[in-house]
C-alpha positions in Angstrom: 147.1 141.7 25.1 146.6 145.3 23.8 146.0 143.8 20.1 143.8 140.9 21.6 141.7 143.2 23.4 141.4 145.5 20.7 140.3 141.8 18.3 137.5 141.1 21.3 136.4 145.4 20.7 136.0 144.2 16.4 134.3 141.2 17.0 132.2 142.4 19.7 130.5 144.9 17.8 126.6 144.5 17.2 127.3 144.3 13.4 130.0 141.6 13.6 128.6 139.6 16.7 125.3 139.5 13.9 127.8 137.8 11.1 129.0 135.3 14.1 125.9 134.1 15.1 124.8 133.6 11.0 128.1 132.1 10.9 127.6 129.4 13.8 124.1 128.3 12.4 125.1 128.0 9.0 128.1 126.3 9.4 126.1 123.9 12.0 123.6 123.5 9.4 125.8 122.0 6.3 127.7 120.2 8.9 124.7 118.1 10.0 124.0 117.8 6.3 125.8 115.0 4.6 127.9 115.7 1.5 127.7 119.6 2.5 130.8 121.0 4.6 132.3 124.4 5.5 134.5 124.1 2.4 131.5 124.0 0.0 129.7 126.8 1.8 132.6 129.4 2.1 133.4 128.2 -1.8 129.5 129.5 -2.5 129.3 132.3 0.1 132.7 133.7 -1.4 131.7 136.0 -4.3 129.0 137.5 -1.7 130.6 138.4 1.1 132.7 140.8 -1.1 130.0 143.2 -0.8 130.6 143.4 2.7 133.0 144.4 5.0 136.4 141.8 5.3 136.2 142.0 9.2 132.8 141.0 8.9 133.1 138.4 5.9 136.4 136.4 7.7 134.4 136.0 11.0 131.4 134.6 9.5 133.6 132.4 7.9 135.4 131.5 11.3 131.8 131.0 12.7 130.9 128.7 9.6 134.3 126.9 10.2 133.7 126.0 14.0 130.1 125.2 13.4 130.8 122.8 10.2 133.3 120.8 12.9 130.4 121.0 15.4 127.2 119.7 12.4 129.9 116.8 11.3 129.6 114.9 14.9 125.8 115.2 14.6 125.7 113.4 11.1 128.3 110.8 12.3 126.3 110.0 15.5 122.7 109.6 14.4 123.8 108.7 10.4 127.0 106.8 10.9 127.6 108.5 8.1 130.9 111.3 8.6 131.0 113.8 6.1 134.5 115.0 6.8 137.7 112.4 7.2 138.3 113.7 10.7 134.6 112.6 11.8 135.2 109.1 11.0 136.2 108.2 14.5 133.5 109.6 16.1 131.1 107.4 13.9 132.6 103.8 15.5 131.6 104.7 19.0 128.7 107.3 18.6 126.6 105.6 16.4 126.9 102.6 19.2 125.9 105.2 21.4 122.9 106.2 19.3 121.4 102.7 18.5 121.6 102.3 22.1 119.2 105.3 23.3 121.9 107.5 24.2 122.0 109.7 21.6 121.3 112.8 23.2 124.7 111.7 25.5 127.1 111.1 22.5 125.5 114.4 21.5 126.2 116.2 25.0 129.7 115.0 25.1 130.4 116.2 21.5 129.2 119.0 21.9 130.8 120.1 25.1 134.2 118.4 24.2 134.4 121.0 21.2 133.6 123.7 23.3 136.2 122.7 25.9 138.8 121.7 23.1 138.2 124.8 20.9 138.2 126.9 24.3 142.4 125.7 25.1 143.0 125.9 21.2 142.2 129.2 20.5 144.2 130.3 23.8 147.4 128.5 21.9 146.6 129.9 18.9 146.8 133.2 20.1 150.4 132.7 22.0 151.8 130.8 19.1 150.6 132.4 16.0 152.4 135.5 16.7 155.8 133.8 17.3 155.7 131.2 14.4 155.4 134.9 12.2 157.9 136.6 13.9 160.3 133.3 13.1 158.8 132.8 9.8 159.4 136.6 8.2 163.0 136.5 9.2 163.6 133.7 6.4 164.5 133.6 3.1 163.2 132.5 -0.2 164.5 129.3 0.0 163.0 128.6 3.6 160.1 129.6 2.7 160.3 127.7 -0.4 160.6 124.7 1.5 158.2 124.9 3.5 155.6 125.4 0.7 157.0 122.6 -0.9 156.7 120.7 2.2 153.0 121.3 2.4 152.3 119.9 -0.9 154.6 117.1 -0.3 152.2 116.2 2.9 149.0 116.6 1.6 149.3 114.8 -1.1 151.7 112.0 0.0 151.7 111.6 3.4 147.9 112.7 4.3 146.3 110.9 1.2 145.4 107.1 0.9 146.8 106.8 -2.5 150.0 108.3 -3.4 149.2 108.2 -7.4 145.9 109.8 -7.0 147.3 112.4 -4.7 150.3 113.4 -7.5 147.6 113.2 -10.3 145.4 115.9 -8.2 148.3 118.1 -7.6 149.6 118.2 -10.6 146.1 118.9 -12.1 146.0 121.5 -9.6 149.3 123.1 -10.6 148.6 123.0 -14.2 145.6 124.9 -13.5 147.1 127.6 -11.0 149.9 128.1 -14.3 147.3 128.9 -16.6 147.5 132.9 -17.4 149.8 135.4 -18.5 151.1 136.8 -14.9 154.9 135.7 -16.2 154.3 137.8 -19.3 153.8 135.1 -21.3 150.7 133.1 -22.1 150.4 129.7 -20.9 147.5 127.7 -21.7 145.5 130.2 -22.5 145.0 128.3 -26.0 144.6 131.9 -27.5 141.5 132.7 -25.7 141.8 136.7 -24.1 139.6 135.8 -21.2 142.0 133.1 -19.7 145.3 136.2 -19.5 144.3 136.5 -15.8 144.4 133.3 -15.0 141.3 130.8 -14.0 139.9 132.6 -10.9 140.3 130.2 -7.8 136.5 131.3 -6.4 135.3 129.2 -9.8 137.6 126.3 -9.4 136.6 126.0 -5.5 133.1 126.9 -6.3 133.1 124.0 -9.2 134.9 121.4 -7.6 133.2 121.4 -4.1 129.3 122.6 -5.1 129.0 121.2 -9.1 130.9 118.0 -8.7 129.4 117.1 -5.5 126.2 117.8 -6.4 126.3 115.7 -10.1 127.7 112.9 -7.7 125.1 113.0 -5.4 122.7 113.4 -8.1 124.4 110.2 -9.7 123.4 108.0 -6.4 120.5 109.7 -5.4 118.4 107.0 -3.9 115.2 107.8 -2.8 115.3 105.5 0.4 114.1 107.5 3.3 117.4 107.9 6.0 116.9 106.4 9.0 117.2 108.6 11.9 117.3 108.1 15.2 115.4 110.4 17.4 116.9 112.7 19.7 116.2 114.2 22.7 117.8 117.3 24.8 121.1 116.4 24.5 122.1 115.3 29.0 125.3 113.9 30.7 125.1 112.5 34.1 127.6 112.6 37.2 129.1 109.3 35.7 129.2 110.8 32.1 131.1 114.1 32.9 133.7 111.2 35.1 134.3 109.6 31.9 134.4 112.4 29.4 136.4 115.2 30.8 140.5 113.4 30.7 140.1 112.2 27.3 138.5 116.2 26.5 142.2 117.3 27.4 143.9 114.6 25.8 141.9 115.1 22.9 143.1 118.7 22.5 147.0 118.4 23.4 146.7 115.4 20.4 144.7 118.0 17.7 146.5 121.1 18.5 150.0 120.2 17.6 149.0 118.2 14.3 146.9 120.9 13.0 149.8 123.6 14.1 152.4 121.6 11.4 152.5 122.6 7.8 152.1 119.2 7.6 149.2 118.8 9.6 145.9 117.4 10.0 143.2 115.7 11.8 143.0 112.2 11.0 146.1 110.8 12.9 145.3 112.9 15.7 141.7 111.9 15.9 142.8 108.2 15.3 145.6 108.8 18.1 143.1 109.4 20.5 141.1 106.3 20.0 143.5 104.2 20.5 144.8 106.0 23.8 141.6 106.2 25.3 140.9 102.8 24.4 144.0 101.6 25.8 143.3 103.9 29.2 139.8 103.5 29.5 138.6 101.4 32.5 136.0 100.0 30.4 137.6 98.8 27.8 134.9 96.3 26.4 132.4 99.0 25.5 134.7 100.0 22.7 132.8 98.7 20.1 129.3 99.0 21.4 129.5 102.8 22.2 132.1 104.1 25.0 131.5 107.8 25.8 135.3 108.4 26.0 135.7 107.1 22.0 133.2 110.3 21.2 134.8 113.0 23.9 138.5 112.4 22.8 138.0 111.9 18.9 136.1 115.2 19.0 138.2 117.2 21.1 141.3 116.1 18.7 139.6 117.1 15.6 138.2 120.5 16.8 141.3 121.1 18.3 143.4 120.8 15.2 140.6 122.8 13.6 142.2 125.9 15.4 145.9 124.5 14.9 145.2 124.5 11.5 145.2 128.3 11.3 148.7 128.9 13.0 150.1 127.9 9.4 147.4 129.8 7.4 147.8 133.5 9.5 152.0 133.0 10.1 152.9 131.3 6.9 150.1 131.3 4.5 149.8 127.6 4.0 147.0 126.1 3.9 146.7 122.7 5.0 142.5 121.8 4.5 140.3 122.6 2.1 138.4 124.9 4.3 141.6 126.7 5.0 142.4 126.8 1.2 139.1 128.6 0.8 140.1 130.8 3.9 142.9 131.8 2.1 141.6 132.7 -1.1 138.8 135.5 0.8 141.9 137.4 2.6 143.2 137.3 -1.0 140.1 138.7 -2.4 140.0 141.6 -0.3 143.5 142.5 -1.0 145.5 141.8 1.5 148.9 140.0 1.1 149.0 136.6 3.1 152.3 135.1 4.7 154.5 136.0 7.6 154.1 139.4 7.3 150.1 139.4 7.6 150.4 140.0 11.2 152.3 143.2 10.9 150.4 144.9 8.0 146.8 143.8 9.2 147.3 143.7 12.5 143.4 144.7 13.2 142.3 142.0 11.2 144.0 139.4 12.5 143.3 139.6 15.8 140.0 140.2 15.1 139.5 137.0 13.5 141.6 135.2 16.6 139.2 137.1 18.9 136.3 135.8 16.9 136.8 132.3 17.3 136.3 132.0 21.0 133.2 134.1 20.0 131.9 132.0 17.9 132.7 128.7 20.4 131.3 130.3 22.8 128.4 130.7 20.5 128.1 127.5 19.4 127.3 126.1 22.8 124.9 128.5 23.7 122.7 128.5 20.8 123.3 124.4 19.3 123.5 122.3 22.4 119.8 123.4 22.6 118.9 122.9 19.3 120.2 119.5 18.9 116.8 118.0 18.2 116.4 120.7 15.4 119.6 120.2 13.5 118.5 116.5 13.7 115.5 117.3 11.6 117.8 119.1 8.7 118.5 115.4 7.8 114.5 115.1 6.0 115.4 117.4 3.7 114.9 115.8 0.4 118.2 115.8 -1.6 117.1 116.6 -4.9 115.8 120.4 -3.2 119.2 120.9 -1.7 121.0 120.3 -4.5 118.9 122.0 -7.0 119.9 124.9 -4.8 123.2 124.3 -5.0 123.5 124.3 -8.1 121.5 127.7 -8.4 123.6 129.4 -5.8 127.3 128.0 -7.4 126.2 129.6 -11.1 124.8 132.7 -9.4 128.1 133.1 -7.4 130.6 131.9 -10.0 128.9 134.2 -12.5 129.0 137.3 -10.3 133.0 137.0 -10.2 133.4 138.6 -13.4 129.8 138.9 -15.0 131.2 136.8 -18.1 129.5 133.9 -18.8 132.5 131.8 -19.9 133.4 131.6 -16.2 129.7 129.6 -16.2 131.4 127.4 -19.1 134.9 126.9 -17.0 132.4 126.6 -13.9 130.6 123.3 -15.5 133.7 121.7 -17.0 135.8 122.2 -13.7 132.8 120.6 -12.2 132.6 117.6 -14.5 136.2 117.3 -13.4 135.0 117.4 -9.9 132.4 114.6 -10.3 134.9 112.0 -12.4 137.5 112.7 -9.2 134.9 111.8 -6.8 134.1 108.5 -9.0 138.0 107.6 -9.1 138.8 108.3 -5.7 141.2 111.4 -6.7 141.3 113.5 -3.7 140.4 117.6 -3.9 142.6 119.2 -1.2 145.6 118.6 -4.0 144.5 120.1 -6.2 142.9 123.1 -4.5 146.6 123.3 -2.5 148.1 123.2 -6.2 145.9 126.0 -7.5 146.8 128.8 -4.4 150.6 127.4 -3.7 151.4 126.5 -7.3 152.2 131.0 -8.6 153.9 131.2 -5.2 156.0 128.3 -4.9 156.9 130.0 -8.7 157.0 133.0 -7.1 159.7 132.2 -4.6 162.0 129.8 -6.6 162.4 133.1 -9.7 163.4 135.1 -6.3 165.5 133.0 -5.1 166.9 132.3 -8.4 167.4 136.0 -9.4 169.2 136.8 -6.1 171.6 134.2 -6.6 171.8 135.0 -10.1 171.0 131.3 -11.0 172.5 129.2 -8.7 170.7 126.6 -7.8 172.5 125.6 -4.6 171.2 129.1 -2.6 167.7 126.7 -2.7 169.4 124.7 0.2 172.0 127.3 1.5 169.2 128.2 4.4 169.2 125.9 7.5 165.4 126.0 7.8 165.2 124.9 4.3 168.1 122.0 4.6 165.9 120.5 7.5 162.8 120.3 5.8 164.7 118.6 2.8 165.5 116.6 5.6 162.1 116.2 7.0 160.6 115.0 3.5 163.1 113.0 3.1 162.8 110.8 6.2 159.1 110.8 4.9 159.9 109.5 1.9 161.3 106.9 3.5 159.2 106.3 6.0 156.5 105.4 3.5 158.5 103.0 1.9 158.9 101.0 4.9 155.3 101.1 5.8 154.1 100.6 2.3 156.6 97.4 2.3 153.8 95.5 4.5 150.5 97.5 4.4 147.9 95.6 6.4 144.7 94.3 5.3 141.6 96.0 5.9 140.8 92.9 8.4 143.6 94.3 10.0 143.0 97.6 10.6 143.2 99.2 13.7 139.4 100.5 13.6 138.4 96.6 13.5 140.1 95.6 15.9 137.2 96.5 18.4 134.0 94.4 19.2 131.0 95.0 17.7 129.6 95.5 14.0 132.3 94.3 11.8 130.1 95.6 8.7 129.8 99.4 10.0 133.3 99.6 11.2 135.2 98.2 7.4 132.2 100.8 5.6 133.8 103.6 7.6 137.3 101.7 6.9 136.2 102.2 3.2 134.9 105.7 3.3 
């Protein structure tokens, strides 16, 4: 409690409350914006916030991170168009909602249920993270090998649609992360002196989320005005708050725990609370045509395992989203070494940034719920402006890494890369996991290696480490019995509710 109060006394401060409230309306505003999420904007925002203090820099970003969860629901309710995976949900039933006239409800319940959902999370997160580091730094090298290898295993396999494409991101990833001389040898460095160090991961993020994004936007640009539906000061009635607040709490004991695994994530959770509210719900045929409870619990899951993802970022030093990733990379920019033992030596931080987020949740019902109509207005923003300052920002950034201008060459050829994996359907997270876990995963196996002086069996001598080779392999074959029968899109679980056949297997698509 001492430390947490001492977090509240950090984040509190004029200064830092300032980078809060920044963070809150900017994450709102490239959530609402399709194609732009938190990822993208801490990627951009990453060579800039060096300049300024780390407490301050990491609660902007946990400001941007909450807000970008709170902009997606907008986009997904009044667009049908979810820019994140995890918003995908809340696009069946609140874009019902919004066609319907109540808009400003889907909106009220969204917003609220993140508030609520965030609220409980951030409580867990606090009594959790501490114990899952005090756990984690009493293992070995070939526990905590494990459990890196675990992550990777998960996001790429188990979290992706496509196994293949997940592999060929990874291993893309990996290849890139081994590029350097930090063994004391040079590896693809094809006898160029400004590769030694490595590719730095600000331009890889920076390229793959703002360049290739913004060539593949640039390559579909229609100029076909969006049709938005307008919205008023976001309500709920007696009858609204009935129906909303049970699947608000079922919504956050289904996010939490996902996001808390190394294996985490908010899809299945979100998708989980569907299909329980659906099956609970005493109006069961509104599913389809816009039930308030298929907005409330969807959103409370994925904000909810929004905070849980953080329990394996801050104990363990995995990260387990892209936005996480990107998380991870700033606490490595200012120095500080991440894992189980970032509680102990950064105590102040830490806490700080735990203290923040119910700060910045707080925040983000203050100031958005009000401003709903605003962040609706975002969406008339022509594309080709955005972009074009994008682009401007992501050089500028990338640039002021090292103030070389071959990192603006590796910047545009890292973001060609982007754009062809956006037009084959090869999935990012991979590789951005590969690039941060790829020199520690290396890391631990040499250690591991040296103190056994060679043998390989001390990589499963750890119980920890011989149940997660367990785990992944009860994976493994769960995924062959699935993948035996995969169902049809008709099939899917998303269309199995009445209503617009063609929106629900576009979203199936996306």
């Amino acid at each position: 409690m001492d430390l947490l109060l001492d977090g509240f006394a950090t984040a509190l401060t004029p200064e830092n409350l300032l980078f809060a409230t920044i963070g809150v309306l900017l994450g709102t505003a490239v959530g609402v914006l399709p194609g732009i999420g938190p990822a993208m904007t801490l990627a951009l925002l990453l060579p800039v916030t060096y300049s300024v203090g780390a407490d301050s820099a990491i609660i902007m970003f946990a400001g941007i991170y909450y807000g970008g969860m709170y902009g997606g629901s907008t986009t997904s309710i009044l667009l049908n168009t979810p820019g994140e995976s995890s918003s995908v949900i809340t696009a069946i039933e609140g874009n019902k909602m919004a066609k319907a006239g109540r808009a400003s409800q889907a909106l009220a319940t969204a917003a609220i249920g993140s508030f609520v959902a965030g609220t409980i999370a951030t409580v867990l997160l606090w009594v959790v993270t501490p114990f899952v580091a005090d756990v984690v730094v009493t293992l070995g090298s070939p526990s905590y090998l494990a459990l890196m290898l675990l992550a990777l295993f998960a996001v790429t396999a188990v979290l992706g649609s496509s196994k293949l494409r997940g592999f060929i991101a990874l291993f893309l990833g990996l290849a890139v992360g081994l590029v350097g001389t930090s063994t004391g040898q040079a590896r693809l460095t094809f006898g160029n002196p400004l590769l030694a160090d490595g590719i730095d991961i600000v331009v890889v993020a920076v390229a793959l989320f703002a360049i290739g994004e913004a060539l593949w936007v640039a390559a579909h640009l229609r100029h076909k005005p969006l049709e938005i539906i307008p919205v008023g000061q976001p309500w709920m009635n007696k009858e609204d708050w009935r129906r909303s607040w049970k699947p608000w709490l079922r919504g956050t004991a289904f996010g939490f725990p996902f996001g808390a695994l190394p294996a985490g994530g908010a899809e299945l959770p979100t998708f989980l609370s569907y299909a329980t509210e659906k099956k609970l719900s005493r109006h069961p045929e509104e599913f389809g045509h816009g039930a308030i409870e298929g907005v409330a619990g969807p959103e409370a899951a994925n904000n909810a395992s929004a905070a849980g993802t953080l329990v394996p970022l801050l104990a363990l030093g995995l990260p387990t989203t892209a936005t996480a990733a990107i998380m991870l990379v700033a606490l490595q920019g200012y120095g500080f070494q991440t894992g189980p033992t970032l509680m102990d030596d950064h105590p102040d931080l830490v806490w700080a940034l735990l203290a923040s987020l119910f700060v910045a949740n707080t925040l983000l019902l203050i100031i958005n719920l009000p401003m709903a109509p605003l962040w609706a207005k975002l969406l008339r923003i022509p594309r080709p402006y955005l972009y074009a300052g994008i682009l401007f920002f992501a050089s500028l950034g990338a640039y002021s890494v090292n103030f070389q201008a071959f990192d603006l060459a590796l910047l545009l050829a890292i973001g060609a890369l982007g754009f062809f994996m956006r037009r084959f359907g090869i999935p990012v997270l991979p590789l951005i996991i590969g690039v941060i876990l790829g020199p520690k995963i290396e890391e631990q196996l040499t250690t591991a290696l040296k103190i056994s002086q060679g043998d390989v069996s001390t990589l499963w001598s750890e119980p920890v480490a011989v149940v997660v080779y367990a785990v992944m392999a009860l994976l493994l074959v769960a995924m062959a019995v699935t993948g035996a029968r995969k169902p049809s899109p008709s099939e899917s679980p998303l269309l199995d509710a009445p209503g617009d056949s063609n929106d629900n297997k576009e979203l199936v698509e996306r």
